[in-house]
C-alpha positions, -999 to +999 in steps of 0.1 A: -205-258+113-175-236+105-163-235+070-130-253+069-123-244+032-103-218+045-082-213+019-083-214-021-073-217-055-079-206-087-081-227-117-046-215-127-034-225-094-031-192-081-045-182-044-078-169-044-086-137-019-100-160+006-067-173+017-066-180+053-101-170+061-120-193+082-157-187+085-178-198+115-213-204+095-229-217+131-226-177+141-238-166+107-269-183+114-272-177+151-269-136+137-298-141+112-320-154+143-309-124+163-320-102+134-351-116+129-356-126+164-366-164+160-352-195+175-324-213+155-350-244+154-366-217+129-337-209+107-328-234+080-294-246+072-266-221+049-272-231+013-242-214-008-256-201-042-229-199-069-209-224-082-174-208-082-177-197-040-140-205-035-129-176-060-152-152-055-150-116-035-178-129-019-194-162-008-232-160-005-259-184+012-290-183+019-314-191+049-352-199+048-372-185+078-409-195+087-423-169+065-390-153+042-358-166+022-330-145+032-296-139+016-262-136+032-232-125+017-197-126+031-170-101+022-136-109+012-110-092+031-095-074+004-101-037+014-116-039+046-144-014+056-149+010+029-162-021+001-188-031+019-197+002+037-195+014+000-218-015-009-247-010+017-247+028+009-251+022-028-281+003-025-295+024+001-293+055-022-308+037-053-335+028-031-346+057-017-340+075-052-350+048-077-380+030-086-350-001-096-354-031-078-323-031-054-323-059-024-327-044+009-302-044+035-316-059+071-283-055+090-243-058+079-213-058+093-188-036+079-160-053+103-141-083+103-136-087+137-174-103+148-182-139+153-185-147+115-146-143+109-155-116+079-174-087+071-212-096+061-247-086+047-281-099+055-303-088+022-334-096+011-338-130-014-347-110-049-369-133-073-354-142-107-327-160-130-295-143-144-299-127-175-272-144-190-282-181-181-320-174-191-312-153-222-308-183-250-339-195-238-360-157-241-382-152-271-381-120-290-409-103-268-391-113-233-361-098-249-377-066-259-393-062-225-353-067-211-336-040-236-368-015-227-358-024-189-323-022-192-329+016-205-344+028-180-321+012-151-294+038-173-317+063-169-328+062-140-293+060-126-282+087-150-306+114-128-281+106-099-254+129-100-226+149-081-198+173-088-171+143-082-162+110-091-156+085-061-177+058-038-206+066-021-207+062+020-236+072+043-220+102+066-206+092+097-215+122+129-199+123+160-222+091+174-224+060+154-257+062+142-260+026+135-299+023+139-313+058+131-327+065+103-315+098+086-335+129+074-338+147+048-327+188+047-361+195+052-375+175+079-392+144+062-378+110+068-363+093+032-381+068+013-360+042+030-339+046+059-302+037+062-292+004+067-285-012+106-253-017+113-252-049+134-232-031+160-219-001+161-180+009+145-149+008+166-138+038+170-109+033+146-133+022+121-155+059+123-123+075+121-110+059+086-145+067+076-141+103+080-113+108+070-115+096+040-158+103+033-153+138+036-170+156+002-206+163+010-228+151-019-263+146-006-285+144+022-268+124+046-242+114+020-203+115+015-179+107-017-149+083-007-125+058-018-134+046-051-135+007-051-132-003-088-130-040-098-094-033-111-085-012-078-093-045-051-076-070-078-065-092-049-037-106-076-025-071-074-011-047-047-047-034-033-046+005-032-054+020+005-086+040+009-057+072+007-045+062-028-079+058-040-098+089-029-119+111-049-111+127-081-126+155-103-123+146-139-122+121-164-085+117-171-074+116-135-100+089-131-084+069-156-048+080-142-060+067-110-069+033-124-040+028-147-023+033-119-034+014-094-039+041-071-024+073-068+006+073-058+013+041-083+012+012-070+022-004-104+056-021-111+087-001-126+077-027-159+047-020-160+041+014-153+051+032-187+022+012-205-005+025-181+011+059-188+008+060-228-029+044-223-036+078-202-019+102-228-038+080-253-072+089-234-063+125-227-054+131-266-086+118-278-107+133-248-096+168-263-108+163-291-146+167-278-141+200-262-173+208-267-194+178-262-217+172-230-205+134-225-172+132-241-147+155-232-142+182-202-174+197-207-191+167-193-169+168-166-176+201-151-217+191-157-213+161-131-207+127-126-239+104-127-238+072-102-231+038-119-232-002-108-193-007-121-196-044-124-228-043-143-228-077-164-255-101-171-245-120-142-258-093-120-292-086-133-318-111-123-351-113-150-382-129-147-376-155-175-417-156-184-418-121-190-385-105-195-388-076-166-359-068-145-365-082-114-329-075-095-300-054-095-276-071-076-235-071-060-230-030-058-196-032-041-181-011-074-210+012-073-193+051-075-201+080-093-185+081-127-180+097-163-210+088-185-191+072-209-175+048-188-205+031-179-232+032-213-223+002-231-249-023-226-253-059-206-247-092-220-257-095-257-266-057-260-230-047-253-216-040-282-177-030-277-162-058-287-183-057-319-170-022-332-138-023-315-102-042-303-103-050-269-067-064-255-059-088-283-093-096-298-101-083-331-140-063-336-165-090-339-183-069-365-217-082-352-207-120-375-231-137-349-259-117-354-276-139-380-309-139-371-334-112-383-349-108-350-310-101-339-309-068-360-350-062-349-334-060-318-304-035-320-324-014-335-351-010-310-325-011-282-309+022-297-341+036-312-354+036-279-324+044-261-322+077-281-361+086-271-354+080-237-323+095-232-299+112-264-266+113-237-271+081-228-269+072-269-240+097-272-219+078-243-229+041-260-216+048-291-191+077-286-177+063-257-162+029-277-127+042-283-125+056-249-134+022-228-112+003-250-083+028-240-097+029-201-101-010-203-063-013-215-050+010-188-070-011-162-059-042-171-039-072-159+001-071-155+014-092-185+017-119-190-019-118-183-028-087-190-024-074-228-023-033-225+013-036-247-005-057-273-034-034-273-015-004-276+007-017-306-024-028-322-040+002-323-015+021-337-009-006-359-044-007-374-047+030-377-070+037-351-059+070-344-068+080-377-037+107-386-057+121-417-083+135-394-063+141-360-029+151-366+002+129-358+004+103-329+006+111-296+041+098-294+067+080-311+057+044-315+085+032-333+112+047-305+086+037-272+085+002-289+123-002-287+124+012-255+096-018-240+124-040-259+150-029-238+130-029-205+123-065-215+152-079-219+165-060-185+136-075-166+140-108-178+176-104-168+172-094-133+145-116-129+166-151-138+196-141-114+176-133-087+159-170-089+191-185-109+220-167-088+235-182-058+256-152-047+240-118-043+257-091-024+234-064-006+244-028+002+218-008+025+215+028+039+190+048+059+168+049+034+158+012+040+147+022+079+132+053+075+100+033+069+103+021+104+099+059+116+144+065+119+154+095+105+180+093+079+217+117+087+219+135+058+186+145+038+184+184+036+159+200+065+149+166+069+182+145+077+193+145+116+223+161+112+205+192+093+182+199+126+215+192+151+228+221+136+205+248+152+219+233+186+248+248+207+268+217+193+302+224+179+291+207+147+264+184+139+285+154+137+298+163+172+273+138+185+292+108+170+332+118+176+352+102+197+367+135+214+332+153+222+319+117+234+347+116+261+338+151+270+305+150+272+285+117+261+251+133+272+241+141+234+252+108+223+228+091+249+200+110+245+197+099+213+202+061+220+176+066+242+152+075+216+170+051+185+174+020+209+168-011+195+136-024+199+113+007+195+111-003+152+100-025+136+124-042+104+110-031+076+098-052+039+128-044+028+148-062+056+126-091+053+139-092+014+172-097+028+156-124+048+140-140+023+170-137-002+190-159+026+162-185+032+159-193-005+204-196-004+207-166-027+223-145+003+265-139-003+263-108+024+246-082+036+268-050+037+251-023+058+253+012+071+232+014+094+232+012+128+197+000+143+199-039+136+166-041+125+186-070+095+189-087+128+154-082+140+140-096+108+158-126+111+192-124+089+218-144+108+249-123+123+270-145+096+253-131+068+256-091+080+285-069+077+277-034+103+304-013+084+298+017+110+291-012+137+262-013+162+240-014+193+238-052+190+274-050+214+287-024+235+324-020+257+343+006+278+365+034+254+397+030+278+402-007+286+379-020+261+362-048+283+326-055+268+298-051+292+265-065+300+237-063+278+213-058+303+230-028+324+235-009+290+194-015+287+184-005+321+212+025+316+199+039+285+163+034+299+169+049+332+188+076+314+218+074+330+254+075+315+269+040+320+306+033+332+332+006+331+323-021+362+364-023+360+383+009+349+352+032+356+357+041+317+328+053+295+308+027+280+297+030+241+277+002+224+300-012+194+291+023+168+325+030+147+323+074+157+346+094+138+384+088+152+377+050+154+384+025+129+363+005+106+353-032+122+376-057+110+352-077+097+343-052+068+378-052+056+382-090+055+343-091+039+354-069+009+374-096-016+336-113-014+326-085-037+344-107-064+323-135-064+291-118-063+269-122-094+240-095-089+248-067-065+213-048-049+219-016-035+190+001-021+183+032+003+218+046+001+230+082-015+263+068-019+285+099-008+296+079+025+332+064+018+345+038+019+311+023+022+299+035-011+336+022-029+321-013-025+292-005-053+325-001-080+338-031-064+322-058-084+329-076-115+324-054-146+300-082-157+280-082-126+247-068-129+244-038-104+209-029-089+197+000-073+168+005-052+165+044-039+146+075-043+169+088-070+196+078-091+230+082-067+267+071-074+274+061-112+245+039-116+231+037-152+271+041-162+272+006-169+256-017-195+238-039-171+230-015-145+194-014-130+172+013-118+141+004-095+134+043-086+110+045-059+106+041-023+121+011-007+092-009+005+071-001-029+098-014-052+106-046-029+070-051-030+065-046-067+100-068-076+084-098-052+054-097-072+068-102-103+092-129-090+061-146-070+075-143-038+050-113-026+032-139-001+066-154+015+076-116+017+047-108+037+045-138+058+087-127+067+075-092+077+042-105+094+064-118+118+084-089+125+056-074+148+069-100+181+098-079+176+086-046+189+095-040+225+069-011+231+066-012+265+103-001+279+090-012+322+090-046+301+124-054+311+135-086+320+133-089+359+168-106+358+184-074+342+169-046+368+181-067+395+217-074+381+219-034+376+201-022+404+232-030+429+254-011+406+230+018+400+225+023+442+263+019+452+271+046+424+275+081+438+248+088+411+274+091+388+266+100+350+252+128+345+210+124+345+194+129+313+161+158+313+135+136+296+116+165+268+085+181+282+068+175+254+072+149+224+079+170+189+058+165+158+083+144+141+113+121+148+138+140+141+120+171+159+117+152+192+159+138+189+171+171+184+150+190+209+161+163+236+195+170+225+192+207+228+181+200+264+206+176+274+231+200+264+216+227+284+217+203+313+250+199+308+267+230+304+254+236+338+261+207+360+298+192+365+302+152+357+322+136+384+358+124+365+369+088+367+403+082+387+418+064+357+413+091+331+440+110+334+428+135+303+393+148+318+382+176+321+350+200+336+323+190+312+306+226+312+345+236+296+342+205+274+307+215+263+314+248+252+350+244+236+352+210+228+384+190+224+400+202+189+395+168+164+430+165+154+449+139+133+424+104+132+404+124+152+388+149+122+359+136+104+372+145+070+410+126+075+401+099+098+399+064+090+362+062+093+324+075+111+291+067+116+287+094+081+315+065+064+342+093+064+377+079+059+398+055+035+406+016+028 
């Protein structure tokens, strides 16, 4: 009995979170027996509850047992772990600390990788209909009953506080404590234990966990990744448990959820809105300075824990009395500001009555035309105000700031409608000028500017589905994802740590000269930067995808690791400006060798030599002194048919690869993806600047386009291309070396492999060049007959040929840096 619908749809056509999930509901069931320990002849059949399963963030059923009805509900995969480890812990803590009727947990599995196919929960079956499909049918006295419940499930959870705003997770020790139940500090068991984990966490699993649940709140509790609805929008980029962790005040609360996560995960468009909606909060916010609820004050005096999704559709009621009989779905449960959760369920909210939310005017309370309905409100707030006067403060003070913290959360247009919201209020004079002062910002100047990034969007947006020939330019910056150190970056860049080595100069490692002399350096680091220890990164799948969907003119690259190969660009559509590994032939006679040898050469650490002229061998990388490839010069007059040019990852400074961005048409729209403007982007008209890392702003440009899931099924299938274990060799190639390697005089000089791997990349190259070097200065390399111009290597190590004529990086016609001219 597995569930085949393993995929769905939303009613817009859109994929639903549950897209390729397949759930086995035979092992669900055969679980619930386990639990309970009965026979499966026991158990009843799954019965989903809910109508709309497909498009849910969870599926739920339920099984009937000899003497119970229990409930199971299935996670979605949209942040594994932490929602429905945040979700068990939640409803653990209300219980032990609430009289409020919360489900009990009888065991859950917070991983997806169990017989089920998902993560799951085995609750109790709570009595009851939903509040909102009983309430036309409650009399006046059934609904008084439900507003005096509904205060005191605010009040109650009002009492629960802590100094921070962020999930709630049970502590994790050294031991998986899946089944104990934990103490309190002194000594007494709590009201209700913790939750059974089904089995206990992987390993990886306890480590996530605390790492990230780390801020002590309670007994036997942490603060974590929050887990807002708008922060696991599975139509959105999901923030990791790192971009979501704790904060400790109201406006980087709402920072964190306008922006999806901290750092943003929002797109270049849509970014700026979510920012004005936080300057927007933080304005008004300072205006309560002294206020317990509304501005910093009530910061500093806690956060009280909230539900987060707490909508009629979550409470359950007892239709023949009106009492609160559940409190259901806590998988948003955190604590948070006051005011972000005080605004009523169902018919007592009362938010879109006195204010604009997104697009839709106040409702004014225009369906309220029974007397009973004003009865009602007034008891609900009379009573709310005897009960609790914050809890009153937060449901009517906190109006303007939801509406502003409901703006910032919401959807990208064109379903979301934070612009519209934004102009509106300004529009309608919500800010109210006569009491506060003058607007945060200049409406009129930001409005034009939104214009502007309009019509630029919708431009790059139609080529890049419209255009047939787009040209790419890429630098290091598009691998350092894949853990490659860039050349250049200050302290960071390779060629900034090669300079604390006994090198003549940095760049010494990549001329022609100083690789004839001494090619140890140069294959140390091909040892570490070989081909097939890195993955391609989203950005090379973009390139990938750009060809599958004919869009692909060229790819013009820098760089030297063929990971554009690795994700699957064919060689027709790639230009290696400073050349390769992907080929590799002797310096003297120029005869290519065997792909395999240089393999088992660069493995073994050994220096390989021409099978003919006994020459050095050097896989296909233009070094300074050598010319450019031909191909790049006979690729460049394609620059004049392009009709969108991408460049991204490069700092433009390495000539004459960076000539080829001024190369285009002056009508062709130029776009640049990279860490900071470089070159004389933004110069022209149509230029285009996604600033950002690589990978984000791929990510974020896919989404708008609709291509994020082709995008990630490209790059999905970038992991077979890993070669991680280096013994893996084929068979074929050891043996077609080994006859070479053993009738060698061991000659190459041997390569010291580092005692100890450095912290970083970069760290661990230059330290194995630093030891190479040392190596050898002190042994002597045997000379091959035919090179008449060798010399002792310890000489050529310490005074190094002189880089004369084509030979000096700064006149020659090219380098791996791009030094040179047309």
């Amino acid at each position: 009995m597995t569930d085949d619908e393993s995929s769905s749809v939303g009613s817009d056509g859109e994929e639903g979170p549950w897209t390729g999930v397949t759930i086995d509901l035979v092992a669900l069931q055969n679980i619930v027996c386990q639990v309970f320990r009965i026979p499966t002849t026991q158990c009843g059949p799954p019965v989903a509850i809910g109508l709309e399963q497909q498009t849910n963030y969870a599926r739920v059923y339920s099984f009937k047992l000899p003497s119970r009805i229990i409930v199971t509900r299935l996670v979605s995969p949209v942040k594994p772990l932490f929602k429905t480890e945040n979700e068990v812990a939640a409803m653990d803590f209300v219980r032990s600390r609430t009289s409020l009727p919360v489900p009990r947990v009888f065991a859950y599995c917070s991983e997806a990788s169990n017989p089920v196919g998902v993560e799951w929960l085995i609750m109790e079956h709570m009595p009851g209909v939903e509040m909102g499909s009983a309430w036309d049918n409650l009399q006046l006295p059934q609904k008084r009953r439900l507003a005096l419940d509904l205060i005191d499930l605010y009040d109650q959870l009002f009492r629960l506080k802590a100094d921070g705003c962020g999930g709630i997770y049970h502590s994790v020790d050294s031991v998986d404590d899946h089944v104990l139940a934990k103490s309190n500090s002194n000594g007494s068991e709590t009201k209700h234990p913790r939750s059974p984990r089904w089995v206990p966490l992987s390993s990886e699993s306890l480590h996530m966990l605390r790492k990230h649940c780390n801020h002590s709140i309670h007994d036997a509790y942490e603060l974590g990744p929050l887990n807002d609805i708008s922060l696991v929008n599975y139509r959105l980029t999901v923030p990791s448990p790192s971009q979501t962790v704790p904060v400790f005040t109201s406006d980087e609360y709402v920072k964190l959820v306008a922006f999806n996560g901290n750092p943003p995960t929002r797109s270049e468009y849509d970014l700026p809105t979510r920012e004005k909606c936080v300057e927007l909060f933080k304005s008004i916010y300072k205006l309560y300075p002294n206020s317990t609820v509304l501005g910093p004050s009530a910061d500093a005096s806690s956060f009280c824990f909230s539900h987060g999704d707490l909508h009629d559709g979550n409470i359950l009621i007892d239709p023949q009395s009106g009492a609160i009989t559940a409190i259901i779905d806590w998988e948003s449960a955190a604590f948070r500001p006051l005011w972000a959760e005080v605004c009523g369920v169902g018919w007592f909210e009362e938010d879109h009555q006195r204010f604009i939310i997104g697009s839709n005017d106040p409702g004014n309370f225009d369906d309220d035309t029974d007397p009973e309905d004003t009865e009602l409100r007034a008891l609900f707030r009379t009573e709310m105000w005897r009960r609790n006067p914050d809890l009153v403060s937060s449901f009517f003070g906190g109006v303007e700031l939801r509406a502003i913290f409901h703006a910032a959360a919401d959807d990208p247009r064109p379903i979301g409608e934070t612009d519209i919201f934004l102009n509106r209020y300004h529009r309608l004079g919500y800010w109210k000028e006569y009491r506060r002062g003058a607007f945060p910002w200049n409406m009129e100047a930001w409005q034009h500017r939104r214009i502007d990034l309009d019509e630029e969007e919708m431009s790059l947006l139609a080529l890049l589905k419209l255009g047939s020939n787009i040209v790419l330019m890429l630098g290091a910056g598009v691998s350092t994802s894949a853990g490659i150190p860039d050349f250049r970056s200050p302290k960071t860049g390779l060629y900034s740590n090669l300079a604390r080595l006994k090198l003549p100069h940095p760049e010494a490692v990549f001329e022609i000269s100083f690789f004839r002399s001494n090619p140890v350096p140069f294959y140390t680091l091909a040892h570490e930067l070989y081909p097939g220890k890195f993955r391609p990164t989203p950005a090379h799948s973009f390139v990938r995808l750009l060809h599958e969907k004919g869009l692909l003119l060229k790819c013009f690259t820098q760089n030297i690791d063929t990971l554009e190969r690795r994700a699957g660009v064919p060689d027709s559509k790639i230009i290696e400006a400073h050349g390769s590994f992907a080929t590799q032939r002797c310096i003297d006679c120029l005869a290519p060798y065997d792909d395999f040898l240089i393999k088992v050469h660069i493995k073994e650490k050994t220096i390989p030599r021409c099978e003919g002229c006994r020459g050095l061998v050097k896989p296909d990388i233009v070094f300074f002194g050598e010319s450019l490839p031909p191909q790049f010069i006979e690729s460049i007059p394609l620059l004049d048919q392009a009709d969108l040019l991408i460049v991204m990852g490069t700092s433009l400074t390495v000539y004459p690869f960076a000539r080829l961005a001024t190369l285009v048409k002056d009508d062709c729209p130029r776009v640049l993806v990279n860490l900071e403007r470089v070159g004389d982007f933004a110069n022209r008209s149509d230029d285009v600047l996604l600033l950002g890392k690589c990978d984000e702003k791929i990510r974020q440009l896919c989404r708008e386009l609709g291509w994020e899931d082709e995008l990630e099924e490209l790059w999905k299938g970038t992991e077979d291309s890993l070669e991680i274990d280096e013994d893996a060799l084929e068979e074929e190639g050891k043996a077609k070396a080994q006859k070479e390697i053993e009738t060698k005089d061991k000659e190459g000089a041997e390569i010291q492999q580092p005692e100890s791997k450095a912290k970083s990349q970069v760290d661990k190259l230059t330290e194995a060049i630093g030891r190479s070097l040392t190596v050898s200065a002190k042994e002597q390399e045997p000379a091959p007959t035919t090179n008449t111009d060798s010399q002792n290597t310890e000489s050529k190590a310490s005074q190094p040929q002189a880089a004369t004529g084509s030979d000096k990086p700064e006149t020659g016609k090219n380098a791996i840096t791009g030094e040179g001219k047309l």
